[in-house]
C-alpha positions as CSV (number, residue, x, y, z in Angstrom):
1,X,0.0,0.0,0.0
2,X,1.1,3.6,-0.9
3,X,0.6,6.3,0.9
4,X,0.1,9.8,-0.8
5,X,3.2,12.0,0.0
6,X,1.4,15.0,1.9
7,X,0.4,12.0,4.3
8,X,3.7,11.0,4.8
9,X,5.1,14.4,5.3
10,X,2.4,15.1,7.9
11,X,2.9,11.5,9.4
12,X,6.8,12.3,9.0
13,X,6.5,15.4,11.0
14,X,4.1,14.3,13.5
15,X,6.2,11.5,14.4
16,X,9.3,13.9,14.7
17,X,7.5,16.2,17.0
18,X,6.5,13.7,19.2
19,X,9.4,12.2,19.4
20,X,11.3,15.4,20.2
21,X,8.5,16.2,22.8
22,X,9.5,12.9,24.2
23,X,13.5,13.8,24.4
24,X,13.3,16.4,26.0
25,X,11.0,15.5,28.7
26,X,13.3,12.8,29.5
27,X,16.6,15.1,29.3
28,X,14.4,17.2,32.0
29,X,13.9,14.7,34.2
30,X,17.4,12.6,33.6
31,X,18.7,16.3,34.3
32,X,16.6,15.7,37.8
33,X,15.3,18.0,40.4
34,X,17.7,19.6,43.3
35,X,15.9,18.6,46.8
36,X,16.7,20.6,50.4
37,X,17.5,19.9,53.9
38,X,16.9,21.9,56.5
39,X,19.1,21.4,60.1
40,X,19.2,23.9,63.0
41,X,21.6,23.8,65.4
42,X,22.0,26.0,68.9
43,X,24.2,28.9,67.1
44,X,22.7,28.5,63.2
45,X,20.8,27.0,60.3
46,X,22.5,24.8,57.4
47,X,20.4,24.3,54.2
48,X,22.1,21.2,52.0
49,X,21.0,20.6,48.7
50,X,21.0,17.4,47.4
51,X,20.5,15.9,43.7
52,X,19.0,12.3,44.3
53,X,20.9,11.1,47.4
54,X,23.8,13.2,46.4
55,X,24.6,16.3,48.1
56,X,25.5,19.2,46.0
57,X,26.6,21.6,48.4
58,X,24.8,24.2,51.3
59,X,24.4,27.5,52.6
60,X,24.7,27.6,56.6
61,X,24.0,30.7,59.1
62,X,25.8,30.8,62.2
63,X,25.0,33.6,64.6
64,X,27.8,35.0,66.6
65,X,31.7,34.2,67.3
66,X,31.9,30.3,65.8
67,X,34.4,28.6,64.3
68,X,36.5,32.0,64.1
69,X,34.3,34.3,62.8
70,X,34.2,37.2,64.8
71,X,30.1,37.9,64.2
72,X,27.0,36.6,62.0
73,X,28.4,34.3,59.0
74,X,26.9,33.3,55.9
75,X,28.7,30.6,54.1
76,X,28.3,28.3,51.2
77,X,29.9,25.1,50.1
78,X,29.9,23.8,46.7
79,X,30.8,19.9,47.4
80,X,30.6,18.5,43.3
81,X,32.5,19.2,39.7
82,X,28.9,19.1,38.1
83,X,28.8,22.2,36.4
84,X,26.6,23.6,38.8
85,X,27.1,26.3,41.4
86,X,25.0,27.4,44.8
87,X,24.3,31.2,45.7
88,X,23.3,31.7,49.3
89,X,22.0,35.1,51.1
90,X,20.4,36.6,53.8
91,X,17.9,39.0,54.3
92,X,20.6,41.4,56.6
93,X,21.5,43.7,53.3
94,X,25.3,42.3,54.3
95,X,25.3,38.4,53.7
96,X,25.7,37.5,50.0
97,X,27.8,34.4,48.5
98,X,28.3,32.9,45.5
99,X,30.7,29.9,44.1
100,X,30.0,30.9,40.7
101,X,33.3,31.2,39.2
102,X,35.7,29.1,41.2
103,X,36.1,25.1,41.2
104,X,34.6,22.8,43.4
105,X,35.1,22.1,45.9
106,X,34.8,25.5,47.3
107,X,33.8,27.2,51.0
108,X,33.8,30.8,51.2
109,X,32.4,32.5,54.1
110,X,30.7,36.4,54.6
111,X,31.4,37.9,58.5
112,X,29.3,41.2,59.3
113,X,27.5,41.9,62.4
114,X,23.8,42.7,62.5
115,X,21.9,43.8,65.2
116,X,21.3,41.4,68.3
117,X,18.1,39.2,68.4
118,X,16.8,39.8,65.4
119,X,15.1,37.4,63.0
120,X,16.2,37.2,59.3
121,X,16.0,34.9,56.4
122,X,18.0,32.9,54.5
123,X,17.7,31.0,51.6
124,X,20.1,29.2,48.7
125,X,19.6,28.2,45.2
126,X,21.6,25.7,42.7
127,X,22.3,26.9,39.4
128,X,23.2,25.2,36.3
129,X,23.5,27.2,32.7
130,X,20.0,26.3,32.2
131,X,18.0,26.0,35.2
132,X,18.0,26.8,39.0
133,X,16.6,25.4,41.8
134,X,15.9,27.4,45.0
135,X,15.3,26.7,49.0
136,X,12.4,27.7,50.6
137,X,13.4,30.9,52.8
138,X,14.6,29.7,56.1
139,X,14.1,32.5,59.6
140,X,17.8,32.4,61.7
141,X,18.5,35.1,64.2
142,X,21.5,37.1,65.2
């Protein structure tokens, strides 16, 4: 049996488009989601970002002298060579890193000191050259 070429050009390209729809839902979800994890401790917050049971990296709050640092610190840790990098802030106006830019794996830290007893936010996102991924906005206190 022969089918009329207009069919088979609308068959032809029916076929391709659904197969391309296909593709790239699968590249979407082979590309997977970035998950968090919230922890407090007595002095802080760490958010960890994980892809599957992988962890990616984190953004952690730590309120006062700890570890060193002389007042309220911000840091973020980029743990993987995926081609991804993690951004983490705070709602002070002074707390704002980034590992975009440097190789993994990376830990840079932010010191300032904000007012006593106050309640901020913090949150973290992944990014990739395509697509980001971001934490729910987490309250810490100075």
């Amino acid at each position: 049996m022969r089918i009329p070429r207009r069919a088979a050009a609308v068959l032809s390209c029916a076929l391709l488009a659904s197969a391309g729809v296909g593709l790239s839902s699968s590249s979407a979800s082979a590309a997977g989601g970035v998950t968090f994890k919230t922890e407090r401790y007595s002095n802080g917050v760490e958010i960890t970002a994980y892809s599957g049971s992988t962890r990616i990296g984190y953004t952690g709050w730590r309120k006062d002298y700890n570890q060193g640092y002389p007042g309220d610190t911000l840091c973020v840790g980029d743990n993987r060579r995926d081609a991804k990098n993690v951004t983490g802030w705070a709602s002070t106006g002074k707390h704002k890193v980034k590992s975009a830019g440097h190789t993994a794996p990376f830990r840079k830290c932010v010191t300032k000191n904000v007012p006593e007893n106050r309640t901020y936010k913090i949150k973290m996102c992944v990014n990739s050259s395509s697509s980001q991924w971001c934490s729910k906005a987490v309250r810490v206190t100075s």
